[in-house]
N, CA, C and O of each residue as an XYZ file, in Angstrom:
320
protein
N      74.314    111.445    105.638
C      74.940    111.527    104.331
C      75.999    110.443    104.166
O      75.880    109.880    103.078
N      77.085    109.942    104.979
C      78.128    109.217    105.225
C      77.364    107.941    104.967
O      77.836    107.198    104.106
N      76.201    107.555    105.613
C      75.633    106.572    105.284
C      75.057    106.029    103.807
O      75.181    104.993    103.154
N      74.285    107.436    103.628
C      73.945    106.999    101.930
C      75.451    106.802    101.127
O      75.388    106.397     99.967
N      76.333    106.982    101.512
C      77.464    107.047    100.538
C      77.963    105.844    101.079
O      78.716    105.318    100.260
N      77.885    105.363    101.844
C      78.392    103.781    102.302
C      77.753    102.552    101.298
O      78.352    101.648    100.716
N      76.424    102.855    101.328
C      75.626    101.910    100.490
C      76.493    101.641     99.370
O      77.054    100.546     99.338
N      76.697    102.520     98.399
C      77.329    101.854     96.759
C      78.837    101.636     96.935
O      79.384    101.207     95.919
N      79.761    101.867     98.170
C      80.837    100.991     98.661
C      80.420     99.784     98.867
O      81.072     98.888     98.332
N      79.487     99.496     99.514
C      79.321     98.028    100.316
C      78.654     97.307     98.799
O      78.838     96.149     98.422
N      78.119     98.015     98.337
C      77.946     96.818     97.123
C      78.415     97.040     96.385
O      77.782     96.740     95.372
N      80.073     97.826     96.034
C      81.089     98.260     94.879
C      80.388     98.419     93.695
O      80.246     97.566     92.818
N      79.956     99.554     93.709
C      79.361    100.124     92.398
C      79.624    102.109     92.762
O      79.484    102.859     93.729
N      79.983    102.203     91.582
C      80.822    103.248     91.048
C      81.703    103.796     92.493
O      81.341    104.726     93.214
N      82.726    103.095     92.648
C      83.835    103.321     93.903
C      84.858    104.269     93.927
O      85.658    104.515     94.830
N      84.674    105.003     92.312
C      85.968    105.801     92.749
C      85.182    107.098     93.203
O      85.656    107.861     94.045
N      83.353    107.405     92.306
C      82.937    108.589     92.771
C      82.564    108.723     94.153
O      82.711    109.697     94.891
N      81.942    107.335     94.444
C      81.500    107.667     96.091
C      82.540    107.623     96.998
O      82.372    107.969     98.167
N      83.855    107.136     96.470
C      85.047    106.979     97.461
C      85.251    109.080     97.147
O      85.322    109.813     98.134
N      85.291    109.491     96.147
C      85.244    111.220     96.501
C      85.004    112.002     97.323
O      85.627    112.840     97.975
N      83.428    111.441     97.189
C      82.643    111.672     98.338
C      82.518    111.992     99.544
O      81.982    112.913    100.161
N      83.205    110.920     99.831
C      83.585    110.399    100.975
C      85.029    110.916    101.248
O      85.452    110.949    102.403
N      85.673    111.258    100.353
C      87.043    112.393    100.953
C      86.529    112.899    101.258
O      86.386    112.782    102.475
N      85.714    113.965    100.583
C      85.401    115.165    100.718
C      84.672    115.540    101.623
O      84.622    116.696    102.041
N      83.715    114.158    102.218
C      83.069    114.580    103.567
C      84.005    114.459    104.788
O      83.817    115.099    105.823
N      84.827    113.766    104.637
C      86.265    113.640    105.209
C      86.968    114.535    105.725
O      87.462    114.613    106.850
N      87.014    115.587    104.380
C      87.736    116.709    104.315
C      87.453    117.575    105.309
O      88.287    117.947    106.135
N      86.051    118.001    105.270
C      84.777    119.269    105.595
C      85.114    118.872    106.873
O      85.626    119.714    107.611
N      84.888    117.533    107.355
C      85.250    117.174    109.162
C      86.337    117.719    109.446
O      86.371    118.700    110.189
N      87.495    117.150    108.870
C      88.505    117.377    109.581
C      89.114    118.905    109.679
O      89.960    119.185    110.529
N      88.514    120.052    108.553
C      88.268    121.753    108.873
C      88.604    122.005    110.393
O      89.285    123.009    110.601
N      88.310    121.409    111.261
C      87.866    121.577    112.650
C      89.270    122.038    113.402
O      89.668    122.869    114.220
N      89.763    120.929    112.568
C      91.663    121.117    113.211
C      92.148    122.128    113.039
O      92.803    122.574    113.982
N      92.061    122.883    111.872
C      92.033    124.205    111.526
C      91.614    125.501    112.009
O      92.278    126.495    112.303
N      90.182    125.245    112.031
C      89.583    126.104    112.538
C      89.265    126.696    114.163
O      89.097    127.776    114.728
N      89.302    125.318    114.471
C      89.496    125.382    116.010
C      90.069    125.035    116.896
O      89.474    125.003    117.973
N      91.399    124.646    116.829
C      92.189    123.849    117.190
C      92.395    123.369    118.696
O      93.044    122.412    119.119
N      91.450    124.577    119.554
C      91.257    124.616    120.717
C      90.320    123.586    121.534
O      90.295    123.295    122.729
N      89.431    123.073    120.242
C      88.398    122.522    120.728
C      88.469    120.786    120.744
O      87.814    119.966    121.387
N      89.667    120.614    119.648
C      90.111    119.291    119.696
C      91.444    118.949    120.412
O      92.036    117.958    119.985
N      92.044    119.694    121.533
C      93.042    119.746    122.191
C      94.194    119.273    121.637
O      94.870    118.511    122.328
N      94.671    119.636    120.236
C      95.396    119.411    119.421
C      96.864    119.678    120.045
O      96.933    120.777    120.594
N      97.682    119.152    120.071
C      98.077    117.853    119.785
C      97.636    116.612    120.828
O      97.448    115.465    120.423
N      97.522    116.946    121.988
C      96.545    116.445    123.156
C      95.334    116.263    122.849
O      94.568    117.216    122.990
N      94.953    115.308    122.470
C      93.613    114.934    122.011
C      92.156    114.727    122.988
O      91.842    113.637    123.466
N      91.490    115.785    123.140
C      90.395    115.028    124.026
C      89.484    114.453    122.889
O      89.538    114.232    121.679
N      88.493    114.315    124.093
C      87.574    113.578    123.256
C      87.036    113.487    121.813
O      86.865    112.581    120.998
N      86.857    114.736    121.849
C      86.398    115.536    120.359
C      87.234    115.540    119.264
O      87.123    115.650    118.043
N      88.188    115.371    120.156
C      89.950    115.231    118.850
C      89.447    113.696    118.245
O      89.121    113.348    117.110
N      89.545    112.923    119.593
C      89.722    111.557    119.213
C      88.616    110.844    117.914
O      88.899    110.031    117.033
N      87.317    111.512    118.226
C      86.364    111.337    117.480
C      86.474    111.497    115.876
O      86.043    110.717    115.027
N      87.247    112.858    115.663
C      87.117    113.459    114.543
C      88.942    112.761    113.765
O      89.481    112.807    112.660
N      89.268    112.235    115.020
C      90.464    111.397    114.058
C      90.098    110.176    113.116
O      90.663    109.787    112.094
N      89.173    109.777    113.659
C      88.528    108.639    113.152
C      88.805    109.349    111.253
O      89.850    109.145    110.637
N      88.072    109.836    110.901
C      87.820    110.330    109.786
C      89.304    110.281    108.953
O      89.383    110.214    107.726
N      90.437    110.326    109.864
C      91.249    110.256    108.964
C      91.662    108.526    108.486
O      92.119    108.251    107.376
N      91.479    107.836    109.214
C      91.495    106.544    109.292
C      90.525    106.289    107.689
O      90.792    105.702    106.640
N      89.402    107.016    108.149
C      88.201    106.373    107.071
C      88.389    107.045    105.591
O      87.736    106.704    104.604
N      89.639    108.305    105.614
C      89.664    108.410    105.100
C      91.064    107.653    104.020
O      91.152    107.607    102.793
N      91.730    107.292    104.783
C      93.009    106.413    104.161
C      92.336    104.690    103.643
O      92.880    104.019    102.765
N      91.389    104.351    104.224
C      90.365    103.220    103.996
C      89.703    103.479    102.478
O      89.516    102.537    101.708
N      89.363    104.889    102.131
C      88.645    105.368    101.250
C      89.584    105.199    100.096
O      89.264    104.749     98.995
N      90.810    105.616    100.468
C      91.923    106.175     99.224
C      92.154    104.670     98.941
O      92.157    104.241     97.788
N      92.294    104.099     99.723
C      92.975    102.329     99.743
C      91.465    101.460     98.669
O      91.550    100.319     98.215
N      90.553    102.146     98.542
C      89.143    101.568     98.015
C      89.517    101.694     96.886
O      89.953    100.797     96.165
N      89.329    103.269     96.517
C      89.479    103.520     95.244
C      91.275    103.055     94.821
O      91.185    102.616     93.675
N      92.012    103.018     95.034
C      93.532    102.572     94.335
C      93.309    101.041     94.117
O      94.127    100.574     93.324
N      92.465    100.193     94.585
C      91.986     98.680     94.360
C      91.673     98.784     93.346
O      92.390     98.372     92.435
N      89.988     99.619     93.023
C      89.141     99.825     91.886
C      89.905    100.342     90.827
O      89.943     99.925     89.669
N      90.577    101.391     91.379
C      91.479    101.466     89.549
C      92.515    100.666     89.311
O      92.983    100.897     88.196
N      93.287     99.495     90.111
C      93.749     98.602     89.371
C      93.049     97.317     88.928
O      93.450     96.399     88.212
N      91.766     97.534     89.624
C      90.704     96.091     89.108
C      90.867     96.981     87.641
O      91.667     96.459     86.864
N      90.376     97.946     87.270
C      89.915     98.445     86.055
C      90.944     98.713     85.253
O      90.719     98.813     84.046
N      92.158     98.869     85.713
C      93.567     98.590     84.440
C      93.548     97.177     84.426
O      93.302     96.914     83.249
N      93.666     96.093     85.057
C      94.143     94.786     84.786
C      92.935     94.385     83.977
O      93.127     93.528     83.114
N      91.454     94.980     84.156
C      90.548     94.170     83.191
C      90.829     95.105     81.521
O      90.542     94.641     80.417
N      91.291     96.130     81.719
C      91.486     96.712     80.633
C      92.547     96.109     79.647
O      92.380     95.829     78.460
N      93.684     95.972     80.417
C      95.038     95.475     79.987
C      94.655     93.784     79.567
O      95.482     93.226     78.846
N      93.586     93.085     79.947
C      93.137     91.971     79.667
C      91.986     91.648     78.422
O      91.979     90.536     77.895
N      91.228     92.484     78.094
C      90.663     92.526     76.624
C      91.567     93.014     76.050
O      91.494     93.213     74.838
């Protein structure tokens, strides 16, 4: 799924919905911390921690996508 939602990032077409997306699959991962906190040796990170940190990374990458795209789309607005 992460993958099909990569595609219309990599060729910037409609970036703020698939950047959603992509929170939101973001989101559903990172549940884990929550839910199991045992299993990602929280605050001690094993492996499984380390893995599922990633996501937060990809997800601050995501937010940083879309805050580009909506000032590409005010400055072309503010420009006609």
């Amino acid at each position: 799924m992460v993958i099909l939602a990569a595609i219309p990032l990599i060729a910037g077409v409609w970036l703020r919905y698939v950047g959603l997306l992509c929170l939101v699959l973001c989101t559903g991962t990172l549940t884990i911390f929550v839910i199991a906190p045992a299993v990602t040796g929280f605050p001690v990170f094993t492996l499984y921690g380390e893995f599922l940190l990633k996501d937060v990374l990809l997800a601050a990458a995501t937010m940083s996508i879309i805050a580009m795209d909506a000032a590409k789309q005010a400055h072309n607005n503010e420009s006609s």
